[in-house]
DSSP file (Angstrom, degrees, kcal/mol; ACC not computed):
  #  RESIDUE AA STRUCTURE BP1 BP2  ACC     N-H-->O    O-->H-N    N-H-->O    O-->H-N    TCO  KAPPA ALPHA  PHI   PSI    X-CA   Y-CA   Z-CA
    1    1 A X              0   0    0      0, 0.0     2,-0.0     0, 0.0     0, 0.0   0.000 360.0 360.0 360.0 126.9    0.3   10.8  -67.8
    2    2 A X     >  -     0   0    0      1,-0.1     4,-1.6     4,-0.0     5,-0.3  -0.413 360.0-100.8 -84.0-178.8    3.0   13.9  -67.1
    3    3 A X  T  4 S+     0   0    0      1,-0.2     4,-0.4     2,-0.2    -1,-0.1   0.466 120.8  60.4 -90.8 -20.1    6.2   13.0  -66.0
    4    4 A X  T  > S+     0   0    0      2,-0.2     4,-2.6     3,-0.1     5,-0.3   0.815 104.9  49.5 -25.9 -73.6    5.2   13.9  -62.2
    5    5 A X  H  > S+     0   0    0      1,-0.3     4,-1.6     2,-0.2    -2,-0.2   0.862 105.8  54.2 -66.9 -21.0    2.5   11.4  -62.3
    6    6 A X  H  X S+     0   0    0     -4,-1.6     4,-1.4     1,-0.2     5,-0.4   0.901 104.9  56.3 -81.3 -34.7    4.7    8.7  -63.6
    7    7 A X  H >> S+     0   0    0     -4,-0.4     3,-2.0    -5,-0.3     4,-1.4   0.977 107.7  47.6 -54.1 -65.6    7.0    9.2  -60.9
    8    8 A X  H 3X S+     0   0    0     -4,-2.6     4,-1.7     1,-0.3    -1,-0.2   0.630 108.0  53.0 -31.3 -33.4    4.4    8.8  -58.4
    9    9 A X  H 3< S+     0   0    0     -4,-1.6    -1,-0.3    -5,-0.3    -2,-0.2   0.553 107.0  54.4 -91.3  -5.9    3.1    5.8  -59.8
   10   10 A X  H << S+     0   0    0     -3,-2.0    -2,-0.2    -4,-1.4     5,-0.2   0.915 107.4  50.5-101.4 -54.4    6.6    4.2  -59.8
   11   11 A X  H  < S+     0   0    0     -4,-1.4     2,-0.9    -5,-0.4    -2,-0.2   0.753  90.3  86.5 -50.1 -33.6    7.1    4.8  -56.4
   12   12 A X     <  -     0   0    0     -4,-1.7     3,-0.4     1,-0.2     4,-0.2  -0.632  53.8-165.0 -62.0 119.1    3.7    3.3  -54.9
   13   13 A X  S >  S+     0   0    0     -2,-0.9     3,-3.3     2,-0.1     2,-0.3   0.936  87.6  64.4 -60.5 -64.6    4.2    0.0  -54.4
   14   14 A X  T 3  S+     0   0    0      1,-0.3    -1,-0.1    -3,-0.1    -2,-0.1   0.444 102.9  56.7 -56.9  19.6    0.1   -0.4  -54.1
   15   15 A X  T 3  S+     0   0    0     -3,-0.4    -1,-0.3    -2,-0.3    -2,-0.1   0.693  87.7 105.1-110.8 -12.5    0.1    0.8  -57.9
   16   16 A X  S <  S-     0   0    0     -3,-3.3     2,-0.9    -4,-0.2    -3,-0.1  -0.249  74.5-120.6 -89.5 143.1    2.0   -1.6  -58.9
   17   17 A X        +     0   0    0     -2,-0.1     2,-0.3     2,-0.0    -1,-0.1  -0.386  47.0 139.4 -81.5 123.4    1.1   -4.9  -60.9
   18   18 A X        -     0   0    0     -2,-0.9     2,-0.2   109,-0.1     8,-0.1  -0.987  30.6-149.6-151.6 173.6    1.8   -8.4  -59.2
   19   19 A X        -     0   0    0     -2,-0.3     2,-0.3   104,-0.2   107,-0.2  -0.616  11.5-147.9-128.9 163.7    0.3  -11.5  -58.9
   20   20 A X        -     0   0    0     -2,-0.2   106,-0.1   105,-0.1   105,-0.1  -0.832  25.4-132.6-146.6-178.2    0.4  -14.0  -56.5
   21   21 A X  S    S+     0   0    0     -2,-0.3    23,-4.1   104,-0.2   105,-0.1   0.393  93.2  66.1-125.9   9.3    0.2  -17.8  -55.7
   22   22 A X  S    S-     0   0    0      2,-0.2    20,-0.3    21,-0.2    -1,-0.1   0.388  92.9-130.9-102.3  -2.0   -2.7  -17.7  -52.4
   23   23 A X  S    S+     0   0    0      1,-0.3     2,-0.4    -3,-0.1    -2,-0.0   0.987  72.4 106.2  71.3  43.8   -5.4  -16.6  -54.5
   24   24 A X  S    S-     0   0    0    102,-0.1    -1,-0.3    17,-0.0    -2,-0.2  -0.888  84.1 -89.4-166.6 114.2   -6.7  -13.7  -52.2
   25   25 A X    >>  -     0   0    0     -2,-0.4     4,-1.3     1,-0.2     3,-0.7  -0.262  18.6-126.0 -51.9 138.7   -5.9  -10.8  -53.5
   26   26 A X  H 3> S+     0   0    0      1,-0.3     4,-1.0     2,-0.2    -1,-0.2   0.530 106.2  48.6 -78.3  -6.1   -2.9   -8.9  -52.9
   27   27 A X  H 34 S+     0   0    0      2,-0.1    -1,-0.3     1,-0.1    -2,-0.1   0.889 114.5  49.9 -68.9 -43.7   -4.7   -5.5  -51.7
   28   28 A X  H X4 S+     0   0    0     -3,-0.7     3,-0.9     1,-0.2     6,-0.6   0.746 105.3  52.9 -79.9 -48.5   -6.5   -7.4  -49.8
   29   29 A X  H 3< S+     0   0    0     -4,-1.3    -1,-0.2     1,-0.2    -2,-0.1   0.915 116.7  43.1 -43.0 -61.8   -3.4   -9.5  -48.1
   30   30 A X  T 3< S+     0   0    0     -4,-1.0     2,-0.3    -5,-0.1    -1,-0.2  -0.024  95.6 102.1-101.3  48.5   -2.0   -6.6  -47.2
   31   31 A X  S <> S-     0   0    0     -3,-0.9     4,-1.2    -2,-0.1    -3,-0.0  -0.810  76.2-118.3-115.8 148.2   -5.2   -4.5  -45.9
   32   32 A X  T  4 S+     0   0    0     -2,-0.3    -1,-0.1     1,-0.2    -4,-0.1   0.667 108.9  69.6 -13.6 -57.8   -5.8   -4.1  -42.6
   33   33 A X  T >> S+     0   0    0      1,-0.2     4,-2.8     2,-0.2     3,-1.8   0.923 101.1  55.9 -82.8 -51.5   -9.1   -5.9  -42.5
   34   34 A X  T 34 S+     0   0    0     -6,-0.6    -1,-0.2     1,-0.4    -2,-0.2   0.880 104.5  48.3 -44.0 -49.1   -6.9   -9.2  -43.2
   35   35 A X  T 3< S+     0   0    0     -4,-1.2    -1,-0.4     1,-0.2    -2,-0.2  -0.124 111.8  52.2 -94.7  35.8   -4.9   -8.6  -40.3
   36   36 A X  T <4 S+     0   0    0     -3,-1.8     2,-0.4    -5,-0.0    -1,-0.2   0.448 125.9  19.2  58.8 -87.4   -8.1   -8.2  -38.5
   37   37 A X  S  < S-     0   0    0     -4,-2.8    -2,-0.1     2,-0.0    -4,-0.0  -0.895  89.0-162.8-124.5  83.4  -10.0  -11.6  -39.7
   38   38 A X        -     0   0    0     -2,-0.4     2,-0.4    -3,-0.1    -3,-0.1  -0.221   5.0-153.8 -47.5 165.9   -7.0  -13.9  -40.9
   39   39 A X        -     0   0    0      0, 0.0    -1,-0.0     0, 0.0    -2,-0.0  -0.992  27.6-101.5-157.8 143.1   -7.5  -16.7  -42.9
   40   40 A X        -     0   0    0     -2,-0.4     2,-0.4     1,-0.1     0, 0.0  -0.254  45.9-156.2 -59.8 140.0   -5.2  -20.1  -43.3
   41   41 A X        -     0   0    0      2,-0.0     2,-0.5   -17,-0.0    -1,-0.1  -0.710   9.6-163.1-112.3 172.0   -3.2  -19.3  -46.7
   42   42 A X        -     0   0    0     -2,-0.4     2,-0.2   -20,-0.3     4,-0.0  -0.631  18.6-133.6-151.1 105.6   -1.9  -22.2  -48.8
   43   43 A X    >>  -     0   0    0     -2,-0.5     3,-0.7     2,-0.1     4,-0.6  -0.286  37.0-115.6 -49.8 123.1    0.9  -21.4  -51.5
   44   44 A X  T 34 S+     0   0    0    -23,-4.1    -1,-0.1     1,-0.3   -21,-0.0  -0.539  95.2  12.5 -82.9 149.5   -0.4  -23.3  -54.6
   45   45 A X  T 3> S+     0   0    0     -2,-0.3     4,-1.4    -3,-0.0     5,-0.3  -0.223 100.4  92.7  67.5 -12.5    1.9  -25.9  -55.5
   46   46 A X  T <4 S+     0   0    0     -3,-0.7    -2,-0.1     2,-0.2    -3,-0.0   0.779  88.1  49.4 -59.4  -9.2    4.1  -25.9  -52.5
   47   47 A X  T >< S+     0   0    0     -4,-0.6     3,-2.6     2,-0.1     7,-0.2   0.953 114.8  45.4-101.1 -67.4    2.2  -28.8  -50.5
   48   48 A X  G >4 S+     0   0    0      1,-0.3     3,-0.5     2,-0.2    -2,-0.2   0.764 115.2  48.4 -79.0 -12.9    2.2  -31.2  -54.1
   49   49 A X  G 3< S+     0   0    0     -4,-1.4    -1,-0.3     1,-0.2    -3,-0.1   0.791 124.4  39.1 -96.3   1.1    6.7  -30.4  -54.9
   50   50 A X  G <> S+     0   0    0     -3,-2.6     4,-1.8    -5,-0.3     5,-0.2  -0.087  75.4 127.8-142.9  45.4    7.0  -31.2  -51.3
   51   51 A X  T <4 S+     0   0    0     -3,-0.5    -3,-0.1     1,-0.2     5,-0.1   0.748  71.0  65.0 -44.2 -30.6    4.6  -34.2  -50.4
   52   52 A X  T >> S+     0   0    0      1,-0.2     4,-1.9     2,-0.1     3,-1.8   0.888 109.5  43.4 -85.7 -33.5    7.2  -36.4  -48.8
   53   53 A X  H 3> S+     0   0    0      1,-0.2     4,-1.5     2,-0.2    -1,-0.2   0.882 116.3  44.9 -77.3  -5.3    7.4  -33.4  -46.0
   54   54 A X  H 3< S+     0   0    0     -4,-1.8     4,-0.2     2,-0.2    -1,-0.2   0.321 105.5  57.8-102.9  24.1    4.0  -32.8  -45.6
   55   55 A X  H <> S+     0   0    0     -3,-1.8     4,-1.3    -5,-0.2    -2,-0.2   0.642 113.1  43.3-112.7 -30.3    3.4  -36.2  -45.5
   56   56 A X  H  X S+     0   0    0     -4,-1.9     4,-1.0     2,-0.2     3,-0.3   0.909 105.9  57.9 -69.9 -49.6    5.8  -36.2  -42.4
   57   57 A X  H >< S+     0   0    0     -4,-1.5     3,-0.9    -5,-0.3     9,-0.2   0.976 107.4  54.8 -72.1 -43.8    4.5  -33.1  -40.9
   58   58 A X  H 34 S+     0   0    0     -4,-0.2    -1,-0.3     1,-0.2    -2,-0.2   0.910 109.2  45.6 -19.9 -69.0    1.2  -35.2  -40.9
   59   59 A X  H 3< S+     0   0    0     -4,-1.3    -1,-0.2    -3,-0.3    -2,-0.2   0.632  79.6 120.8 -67.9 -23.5    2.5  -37.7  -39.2
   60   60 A X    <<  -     0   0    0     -4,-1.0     3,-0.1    -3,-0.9    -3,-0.0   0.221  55.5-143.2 -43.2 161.4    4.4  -36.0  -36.4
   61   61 A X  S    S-     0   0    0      1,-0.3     2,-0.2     0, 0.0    -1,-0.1   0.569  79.7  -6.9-122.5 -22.6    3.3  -37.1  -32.8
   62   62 A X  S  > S-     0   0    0      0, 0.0     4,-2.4     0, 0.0     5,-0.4  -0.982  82.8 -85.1-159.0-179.7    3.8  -33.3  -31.5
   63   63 A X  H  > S+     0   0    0      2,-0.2     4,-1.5    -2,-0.2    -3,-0.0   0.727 124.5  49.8 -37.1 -48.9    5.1  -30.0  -32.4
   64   64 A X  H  > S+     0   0    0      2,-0.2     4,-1.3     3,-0.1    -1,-0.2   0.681 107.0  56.5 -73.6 -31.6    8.8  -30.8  -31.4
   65   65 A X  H  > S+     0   0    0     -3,-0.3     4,-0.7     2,-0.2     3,-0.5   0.985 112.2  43.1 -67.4 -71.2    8.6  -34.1  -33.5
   66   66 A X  H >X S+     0   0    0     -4,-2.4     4,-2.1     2,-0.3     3,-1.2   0.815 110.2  58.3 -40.1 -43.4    7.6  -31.8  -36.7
   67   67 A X  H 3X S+     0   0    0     -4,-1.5     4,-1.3    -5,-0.4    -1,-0.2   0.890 110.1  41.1 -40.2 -54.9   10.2  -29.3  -35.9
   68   68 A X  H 3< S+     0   0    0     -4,-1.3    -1,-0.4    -3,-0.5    -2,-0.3   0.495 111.4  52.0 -93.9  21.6   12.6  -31.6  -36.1
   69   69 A X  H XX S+     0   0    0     -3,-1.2     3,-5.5    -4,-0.7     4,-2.8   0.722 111.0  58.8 -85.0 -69.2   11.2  -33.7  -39.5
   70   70 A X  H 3X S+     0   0    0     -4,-2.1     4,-1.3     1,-0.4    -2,-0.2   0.727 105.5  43.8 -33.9 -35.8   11.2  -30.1  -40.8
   71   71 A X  H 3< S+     0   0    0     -4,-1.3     4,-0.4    -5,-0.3    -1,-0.4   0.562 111.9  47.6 -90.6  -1.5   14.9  -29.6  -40.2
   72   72 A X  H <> S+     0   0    0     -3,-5.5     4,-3.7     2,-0.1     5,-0.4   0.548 113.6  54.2-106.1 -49.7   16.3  -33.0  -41.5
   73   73 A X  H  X S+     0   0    0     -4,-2.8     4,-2.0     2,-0.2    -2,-0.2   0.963 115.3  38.2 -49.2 -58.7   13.9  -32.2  -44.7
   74   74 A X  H  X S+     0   0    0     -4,-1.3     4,-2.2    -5,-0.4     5,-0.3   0.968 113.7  57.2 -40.7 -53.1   15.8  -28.5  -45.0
   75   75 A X  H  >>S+     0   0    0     -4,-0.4     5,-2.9     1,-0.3     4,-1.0   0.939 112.6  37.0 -68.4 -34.3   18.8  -30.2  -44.2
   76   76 A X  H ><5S+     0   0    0     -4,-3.7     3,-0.7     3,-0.2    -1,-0.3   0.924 118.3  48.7 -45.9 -45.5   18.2  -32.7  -47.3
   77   77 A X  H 3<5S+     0   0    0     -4,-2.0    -2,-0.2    -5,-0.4    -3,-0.1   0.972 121.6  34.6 -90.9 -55.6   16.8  -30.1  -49.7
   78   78 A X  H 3<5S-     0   0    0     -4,-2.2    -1,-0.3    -5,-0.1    -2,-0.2   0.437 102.0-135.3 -66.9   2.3   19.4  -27.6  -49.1
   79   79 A X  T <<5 +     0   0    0     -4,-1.0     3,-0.2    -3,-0.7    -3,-0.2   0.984  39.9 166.3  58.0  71.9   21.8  -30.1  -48.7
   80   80 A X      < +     0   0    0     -5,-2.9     2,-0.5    -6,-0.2    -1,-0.1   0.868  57.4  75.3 -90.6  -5.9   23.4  -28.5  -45.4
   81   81 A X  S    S-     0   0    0     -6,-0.3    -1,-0.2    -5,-0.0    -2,-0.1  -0.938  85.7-129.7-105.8  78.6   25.4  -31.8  -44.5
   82   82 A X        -     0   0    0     -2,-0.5     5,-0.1    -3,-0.2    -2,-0.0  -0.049  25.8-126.8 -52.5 111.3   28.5  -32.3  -46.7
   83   83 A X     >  -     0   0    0      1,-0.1     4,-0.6     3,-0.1    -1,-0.1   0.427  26.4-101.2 -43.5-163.7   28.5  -35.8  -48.0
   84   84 A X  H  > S+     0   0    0      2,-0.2     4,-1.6     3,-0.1    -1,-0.1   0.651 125.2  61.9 -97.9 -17.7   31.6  -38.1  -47.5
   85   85 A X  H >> S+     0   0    0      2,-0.2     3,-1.9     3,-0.1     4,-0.6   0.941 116.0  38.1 -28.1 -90.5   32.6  -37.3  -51.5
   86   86 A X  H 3> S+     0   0    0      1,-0.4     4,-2.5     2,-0.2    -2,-0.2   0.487 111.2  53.2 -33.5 -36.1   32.8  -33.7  -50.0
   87   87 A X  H 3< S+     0   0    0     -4,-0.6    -1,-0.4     1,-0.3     3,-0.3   0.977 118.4  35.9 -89.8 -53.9   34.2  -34.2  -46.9
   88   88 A X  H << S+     0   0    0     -3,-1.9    -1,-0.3    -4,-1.6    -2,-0.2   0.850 137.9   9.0 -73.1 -28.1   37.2  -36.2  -48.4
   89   89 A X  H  < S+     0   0    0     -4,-0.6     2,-0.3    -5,-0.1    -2,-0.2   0.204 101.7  94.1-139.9  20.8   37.9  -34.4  -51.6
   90   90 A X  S  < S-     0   0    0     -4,-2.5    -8,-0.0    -5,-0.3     0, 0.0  -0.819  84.9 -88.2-111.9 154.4   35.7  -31.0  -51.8
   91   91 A X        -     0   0    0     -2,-0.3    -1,-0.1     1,-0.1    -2,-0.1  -0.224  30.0-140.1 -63.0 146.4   37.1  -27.5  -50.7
   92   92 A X  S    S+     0   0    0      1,-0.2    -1,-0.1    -3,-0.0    -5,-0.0   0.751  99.6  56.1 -84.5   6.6   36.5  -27.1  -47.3
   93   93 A X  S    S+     0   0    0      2,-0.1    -1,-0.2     0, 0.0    -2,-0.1   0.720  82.6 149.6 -84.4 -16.6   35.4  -23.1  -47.5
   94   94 A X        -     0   0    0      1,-0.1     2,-0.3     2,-0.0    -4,-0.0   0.191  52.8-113.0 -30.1 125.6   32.7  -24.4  -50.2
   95   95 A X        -     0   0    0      1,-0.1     2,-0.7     0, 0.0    -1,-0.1  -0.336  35.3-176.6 -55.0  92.3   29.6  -22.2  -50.1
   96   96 A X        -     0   0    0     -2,-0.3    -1,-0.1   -16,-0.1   -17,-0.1  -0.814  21.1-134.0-112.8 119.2   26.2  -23.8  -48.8
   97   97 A X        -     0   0    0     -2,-0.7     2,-0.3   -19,-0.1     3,-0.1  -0.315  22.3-162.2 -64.3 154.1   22.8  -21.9  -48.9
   98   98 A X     >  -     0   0    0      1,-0.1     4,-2.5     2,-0.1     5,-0.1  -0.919  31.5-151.2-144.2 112.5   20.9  -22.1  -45.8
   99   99 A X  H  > S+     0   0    0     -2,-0.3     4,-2.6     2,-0.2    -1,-0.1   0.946 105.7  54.1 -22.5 -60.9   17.4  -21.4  -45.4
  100  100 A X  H  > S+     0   0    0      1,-0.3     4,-1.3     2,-0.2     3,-0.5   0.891 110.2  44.0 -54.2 -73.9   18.7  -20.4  -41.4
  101  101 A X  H  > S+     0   0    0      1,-0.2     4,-2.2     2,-0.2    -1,-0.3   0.801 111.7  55.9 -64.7 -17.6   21.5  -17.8  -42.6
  102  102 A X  H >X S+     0   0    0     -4,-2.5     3,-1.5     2,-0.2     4,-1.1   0.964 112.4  44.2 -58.7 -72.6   18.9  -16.2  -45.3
  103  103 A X  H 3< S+     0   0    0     -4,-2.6    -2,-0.2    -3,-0.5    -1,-0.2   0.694 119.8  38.0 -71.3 -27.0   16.7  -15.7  -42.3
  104  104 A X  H 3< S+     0   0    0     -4,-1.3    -1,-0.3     2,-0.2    -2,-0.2   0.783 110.4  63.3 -74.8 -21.5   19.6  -14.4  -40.0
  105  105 A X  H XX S+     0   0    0     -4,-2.2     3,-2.1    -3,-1.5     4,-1.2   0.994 110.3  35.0   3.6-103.7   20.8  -12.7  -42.8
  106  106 A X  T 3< S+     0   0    0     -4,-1.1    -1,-0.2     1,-0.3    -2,-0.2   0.246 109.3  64.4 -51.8   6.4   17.6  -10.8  -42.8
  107  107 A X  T 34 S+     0   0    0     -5,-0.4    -1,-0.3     2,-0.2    -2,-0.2   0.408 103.6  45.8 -94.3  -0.9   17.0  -10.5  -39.1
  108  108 A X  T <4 S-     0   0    0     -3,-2.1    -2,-0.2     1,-0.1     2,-0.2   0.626 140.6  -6.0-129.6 -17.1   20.0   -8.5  -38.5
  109  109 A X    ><  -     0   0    0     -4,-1.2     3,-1.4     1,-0.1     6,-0.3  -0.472  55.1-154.1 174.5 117.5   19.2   -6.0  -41.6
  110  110 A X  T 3  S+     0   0    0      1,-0.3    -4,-0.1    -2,-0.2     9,-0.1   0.454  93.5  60.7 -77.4   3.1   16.3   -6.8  -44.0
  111  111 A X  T 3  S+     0   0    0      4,-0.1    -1,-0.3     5,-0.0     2,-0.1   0.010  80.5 102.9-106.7  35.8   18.4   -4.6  -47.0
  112  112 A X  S <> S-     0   0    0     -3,-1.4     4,-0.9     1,-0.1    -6,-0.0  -0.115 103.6 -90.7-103.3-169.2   21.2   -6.8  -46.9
  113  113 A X  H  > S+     0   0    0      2,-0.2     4,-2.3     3,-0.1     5,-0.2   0.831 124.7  57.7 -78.8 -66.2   21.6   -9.4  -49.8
  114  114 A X  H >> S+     0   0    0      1,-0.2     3,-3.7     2,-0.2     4,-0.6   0.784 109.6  44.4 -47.7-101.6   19.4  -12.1  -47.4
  115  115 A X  H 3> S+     0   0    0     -6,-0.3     4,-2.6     1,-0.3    -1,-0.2   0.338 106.8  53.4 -55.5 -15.2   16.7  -10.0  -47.2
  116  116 A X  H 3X>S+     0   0    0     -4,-0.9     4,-2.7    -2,-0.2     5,-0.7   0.947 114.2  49.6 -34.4 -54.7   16.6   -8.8  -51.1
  117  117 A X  H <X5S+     0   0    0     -3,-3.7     4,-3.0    -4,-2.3     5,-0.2   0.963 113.8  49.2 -58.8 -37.1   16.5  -12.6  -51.5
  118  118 A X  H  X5S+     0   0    0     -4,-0.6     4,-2.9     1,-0.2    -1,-0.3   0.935 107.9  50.3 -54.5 -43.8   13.5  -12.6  -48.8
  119  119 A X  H  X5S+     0   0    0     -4,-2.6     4,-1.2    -5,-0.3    11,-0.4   0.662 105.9  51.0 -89.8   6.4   11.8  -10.3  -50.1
  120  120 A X  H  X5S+     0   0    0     -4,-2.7     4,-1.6    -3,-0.2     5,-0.3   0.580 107.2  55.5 -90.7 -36.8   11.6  -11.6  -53.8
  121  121 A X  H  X<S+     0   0    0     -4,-3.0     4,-1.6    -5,-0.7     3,-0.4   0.980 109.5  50.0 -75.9 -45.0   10.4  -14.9  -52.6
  122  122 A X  H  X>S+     0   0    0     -4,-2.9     4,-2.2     1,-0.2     5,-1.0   0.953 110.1  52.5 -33.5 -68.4    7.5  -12.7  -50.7
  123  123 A X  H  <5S+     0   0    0     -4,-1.2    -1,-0.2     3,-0.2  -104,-0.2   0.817 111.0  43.3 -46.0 -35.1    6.8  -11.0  -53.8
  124  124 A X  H  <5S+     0   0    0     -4,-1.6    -1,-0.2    -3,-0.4    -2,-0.2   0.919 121.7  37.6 -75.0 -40.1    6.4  -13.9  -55.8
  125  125 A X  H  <5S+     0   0    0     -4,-1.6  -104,-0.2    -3,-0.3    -2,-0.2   0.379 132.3  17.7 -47.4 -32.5    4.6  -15.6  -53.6
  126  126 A X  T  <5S-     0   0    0     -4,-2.2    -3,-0.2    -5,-0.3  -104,-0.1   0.483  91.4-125.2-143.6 -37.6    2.1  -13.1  -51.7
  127  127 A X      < +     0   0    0     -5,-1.0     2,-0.5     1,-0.3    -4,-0.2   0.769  61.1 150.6  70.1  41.3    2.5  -10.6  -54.3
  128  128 A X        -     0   0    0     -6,-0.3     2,-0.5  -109,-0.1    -1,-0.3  -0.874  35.4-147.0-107.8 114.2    3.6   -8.3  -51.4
  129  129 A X        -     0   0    0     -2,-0.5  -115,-0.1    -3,-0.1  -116,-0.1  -0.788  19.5-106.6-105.3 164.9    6.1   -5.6  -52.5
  130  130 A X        -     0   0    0     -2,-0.5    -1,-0.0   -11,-0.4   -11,-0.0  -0.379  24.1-166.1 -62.0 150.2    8.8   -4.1  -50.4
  131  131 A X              0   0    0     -2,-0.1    -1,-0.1  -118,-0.0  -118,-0.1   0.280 360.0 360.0-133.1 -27.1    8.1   -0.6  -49.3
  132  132 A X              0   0    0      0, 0.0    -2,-0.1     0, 0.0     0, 0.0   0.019 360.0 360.0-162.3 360.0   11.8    0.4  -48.0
């Protein structure tokens, strides 16, 4: 391989090796024909580490009811609600990840820091690399 061609090949993304965790190939994912004929995808293991929220979403009575199970689950698992410990004797600037500011974070400029972070969980996940 000359020194030309390896350049090339490091710069396609579609040359690149990943794997992924839907089981569809990742050419394939990101083909046209997909976005065509979708097809439900299901990250393997995210439905068994998070049973008690799909065991809620289940249960939900509409759309607005899930919405909000789904946002008291985030707020548990990311812990977005500062206990009473914190409140009384933790700094108050203290740093809490948020699912929401990752995703505003990467709405307002998908090379930022959020959207690195987005776009690793993609890759890992979908086996979809970033392109820009």
């Amino acid at each position: 391989m000359t020194p030309q061609d390896e350049a090339n090949h490091a710069n396609d993304p579609s040359r690149w090796y990943s794997t992924n965790l839907v089981g569809i190939p990742t050419w394939l994912l990101a083909s046209v024909e997909f976005n065509a004929h979708p097809q439900a995808l299901r990250i393997a293991g995210a439905q068994e580490t998070h049973r008690g929220l799909f065991r809620l979403l289940e249960e939900s009575t509409s759309s607005e009811d899930a919405a909000e199970k789904f946002r008291r689950y985030m707020d548990i698992v990311f812990q977005l609600t500062p206990t009473q410990y914190e409140v009384l004797y933790a700094e108050l600037r203290r740093f809490r990840p948020s699912y929401l500011k990752l995703m505003e974070g990467w709405g307002f400029d998908s090379n930022s820091p959020q959207g690195a972070v987005l776009k690793g969980w993609v890759e890992s996940r979908f086996g979809l690399t970033p392109s820009f």
